[in-house]
N, C-alpha and C positions, 0 to 999 in steps of 0.2 A: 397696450393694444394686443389683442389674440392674433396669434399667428393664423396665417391664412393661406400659408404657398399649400399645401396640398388638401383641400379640401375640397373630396366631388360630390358634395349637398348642396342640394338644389336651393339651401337658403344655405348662402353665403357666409353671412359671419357665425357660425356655428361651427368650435373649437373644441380642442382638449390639450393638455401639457400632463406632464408626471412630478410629483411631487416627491414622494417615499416609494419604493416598491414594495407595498404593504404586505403586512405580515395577515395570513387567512388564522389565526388564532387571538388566543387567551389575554390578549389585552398588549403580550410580546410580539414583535417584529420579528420575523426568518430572517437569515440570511440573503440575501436577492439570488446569491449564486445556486443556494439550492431549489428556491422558490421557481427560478424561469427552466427549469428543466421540469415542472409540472404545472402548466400554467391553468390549462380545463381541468387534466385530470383531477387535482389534488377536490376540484368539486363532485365532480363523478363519485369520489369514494363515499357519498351522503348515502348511497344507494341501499335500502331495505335488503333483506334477503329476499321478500315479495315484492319487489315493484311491481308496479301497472300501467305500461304505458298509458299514459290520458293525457290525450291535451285538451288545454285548457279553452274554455268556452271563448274566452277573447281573443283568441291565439290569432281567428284569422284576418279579424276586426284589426287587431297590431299589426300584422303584418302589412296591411293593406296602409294602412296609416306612416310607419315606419318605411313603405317605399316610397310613399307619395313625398317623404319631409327630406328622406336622405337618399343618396344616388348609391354609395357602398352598400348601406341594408340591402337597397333595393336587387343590387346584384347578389350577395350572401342569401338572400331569402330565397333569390332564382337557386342559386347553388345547391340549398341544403333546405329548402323549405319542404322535402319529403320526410325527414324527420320528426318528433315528437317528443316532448317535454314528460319526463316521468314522474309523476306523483309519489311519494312515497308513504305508506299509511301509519305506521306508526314512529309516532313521536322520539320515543325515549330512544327507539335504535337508532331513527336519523340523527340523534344531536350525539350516540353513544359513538357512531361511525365517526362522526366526525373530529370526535376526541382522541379516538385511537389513532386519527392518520395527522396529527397536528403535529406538523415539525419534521416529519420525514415523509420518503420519495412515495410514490403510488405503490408501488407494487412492496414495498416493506410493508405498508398501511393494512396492504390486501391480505399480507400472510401474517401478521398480530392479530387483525380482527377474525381468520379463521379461525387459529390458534384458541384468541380469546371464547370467540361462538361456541368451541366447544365444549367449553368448560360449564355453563350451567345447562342445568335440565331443558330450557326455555330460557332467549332470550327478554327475560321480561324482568321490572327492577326487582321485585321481590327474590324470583332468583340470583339475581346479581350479589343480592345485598345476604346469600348465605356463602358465597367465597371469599375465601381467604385472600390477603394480600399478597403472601407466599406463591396460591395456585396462578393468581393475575403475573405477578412477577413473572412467574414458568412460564406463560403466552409469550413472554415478548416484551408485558408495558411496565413502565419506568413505573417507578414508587409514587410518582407524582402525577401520572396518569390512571395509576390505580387510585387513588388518593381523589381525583377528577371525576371517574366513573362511578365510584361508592356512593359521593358526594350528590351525583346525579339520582341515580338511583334511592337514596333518601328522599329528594322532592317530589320523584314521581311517587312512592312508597306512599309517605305522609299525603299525598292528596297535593301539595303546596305548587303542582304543574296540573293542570287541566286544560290538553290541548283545545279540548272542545266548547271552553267556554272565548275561546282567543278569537272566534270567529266574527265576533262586532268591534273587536278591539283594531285600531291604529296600530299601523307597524311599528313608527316608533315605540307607543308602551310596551309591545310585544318584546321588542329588544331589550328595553327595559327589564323587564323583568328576566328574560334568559342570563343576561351579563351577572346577573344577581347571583348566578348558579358558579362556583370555583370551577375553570376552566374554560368556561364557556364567552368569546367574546365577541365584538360584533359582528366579524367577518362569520362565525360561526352561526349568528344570531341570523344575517344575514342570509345565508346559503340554506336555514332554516325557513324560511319565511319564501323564496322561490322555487326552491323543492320538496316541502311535505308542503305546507300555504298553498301554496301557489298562486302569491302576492305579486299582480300585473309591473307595479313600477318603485322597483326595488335597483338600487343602482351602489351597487358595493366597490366601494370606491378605492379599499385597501385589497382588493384581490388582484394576484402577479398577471392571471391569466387577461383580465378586463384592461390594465394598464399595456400591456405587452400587446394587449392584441389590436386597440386605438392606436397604439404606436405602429405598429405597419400597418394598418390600412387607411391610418386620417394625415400619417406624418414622416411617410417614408422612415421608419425604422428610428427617426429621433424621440426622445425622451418627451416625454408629456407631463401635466403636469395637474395637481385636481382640480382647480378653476379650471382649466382647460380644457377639462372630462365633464364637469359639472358643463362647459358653456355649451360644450359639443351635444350632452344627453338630451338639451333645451328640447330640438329636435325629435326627441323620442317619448318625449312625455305623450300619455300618460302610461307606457308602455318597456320601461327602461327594462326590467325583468326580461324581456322577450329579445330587446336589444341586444342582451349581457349575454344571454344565451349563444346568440347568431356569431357575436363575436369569439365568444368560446368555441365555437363550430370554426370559423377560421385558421383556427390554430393547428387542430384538430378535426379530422374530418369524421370521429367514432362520433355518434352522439352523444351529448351530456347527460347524462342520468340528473 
């Protein structure tokens, strides 16, 4: 049976628990220790050099919906519903960002990827794919995150990524196909699909921030667990993306990029 002592939604048996405290990478687990000292941020760093804020055409339609189902949204949405969800427009930097900040704190993430930014002409994979392993190493990134970004940049290079045909495609296939890429794994795949997509009911179930943050607001600071989160999002369908967001906002009062 789903725990049920703190839960103020308006439909009753609607739960979450914690299983792993997921790792937001390459198919590996973080540590939890370093993981909950970035819970939103570590998504935040997806961020373009150009973002734009846009919100999304559903954004108000979920809200609306997500107050009516759950009594916490409803209050987070009061909180921080002046806020706005940022689109990011190109592809290869938001999946590049998010390679560079895999495994370590927000603000190291932030000074490798300047580091790295400044090394090609353009960020773009063509230029990526005329530096050397040596000049990436001198940014800051491991042999194996250089090894990661090349990798990337070969698929965008070759054609074998085409953000623009992903637009009638299912989120799963989309994942599908990212995890395909060395380095890139679901939570990554994930963080893809809510912030360059900007895919309504996406509910990433391995991210530190979304577990941490169901744990204090659904369960008084205890562990949760992912049937738990899965029974609790019931709730938030079809809307889970917007949810994940509000909860990220809890944590964090900056906004999530």
């Amino acid at each position: 049976m789903p725990r049920t002592k703190s839960i103020p939604t308006s439909s009753a048996p609607l739960i979450g628990q914690q299983a792993a405290s997921g790792a937001p990478e390459t198919g590996k687990k973080t540590q939890a220790s370093k993981a909950a000292n970035q819970p939103a941020k570590q998504a935040a760093m997806l961020q373009s050099n150009t973002s734009v804020c846009q919100t999304p055409e559903y954004w108000k339609a979920a809200c609306a919906h997500l107050g009516r189902k759950d009594r916490v949204m409803k209050k987070l949405i009061a909180q921080y519903g002046a806020a706005c969800l940022e689109s990011h427009g190109d592809a290869f930097i938001t999946l590049a960002r998010s390679i560079v900040g895999q495994q370590i704190s927000v603000k190291s993430a932030q000074s490798v990827w300047n580091r790295f930014n400044a090394l090609p002409v353009e960020m773009t994979a063509q230029h990526v794919l005329q530096l050397s392993t040596e000049s990436m190493r001198g940014a800051g990134l491991s042999a194996r995150k250089a090894e990661y970004l090349l990798d990337l940049a070969r698929h965008f290079d070759a054609g074998l990524l085409q953000a623009d045909d992903w637009i009638a495609m299912g989120d799963e296939a989309i994942i599908a196909k990212l995890v395909s890429i060395r380095g890139v794994g679901r939570w990554t795949a994930e963080m893809f699909l809510i912030f360059h997509m900007m895919r309504p009911n996406v509910l990433p179930l391995d991210d530190v921030g979304l577990i941490k943050g169901i744990s204090q607001n659904y369960f008084s600071g205890e562990p949760v667990s992912r049937n738990e989160i899965r029974e609790l999002a019931q709730a938030w369908q079809p809307w889970c993306s917007v949810a994940t967001w509000y909860i990220w906002r809890s944590l964090d009062p900056v906004p999530v990029a």
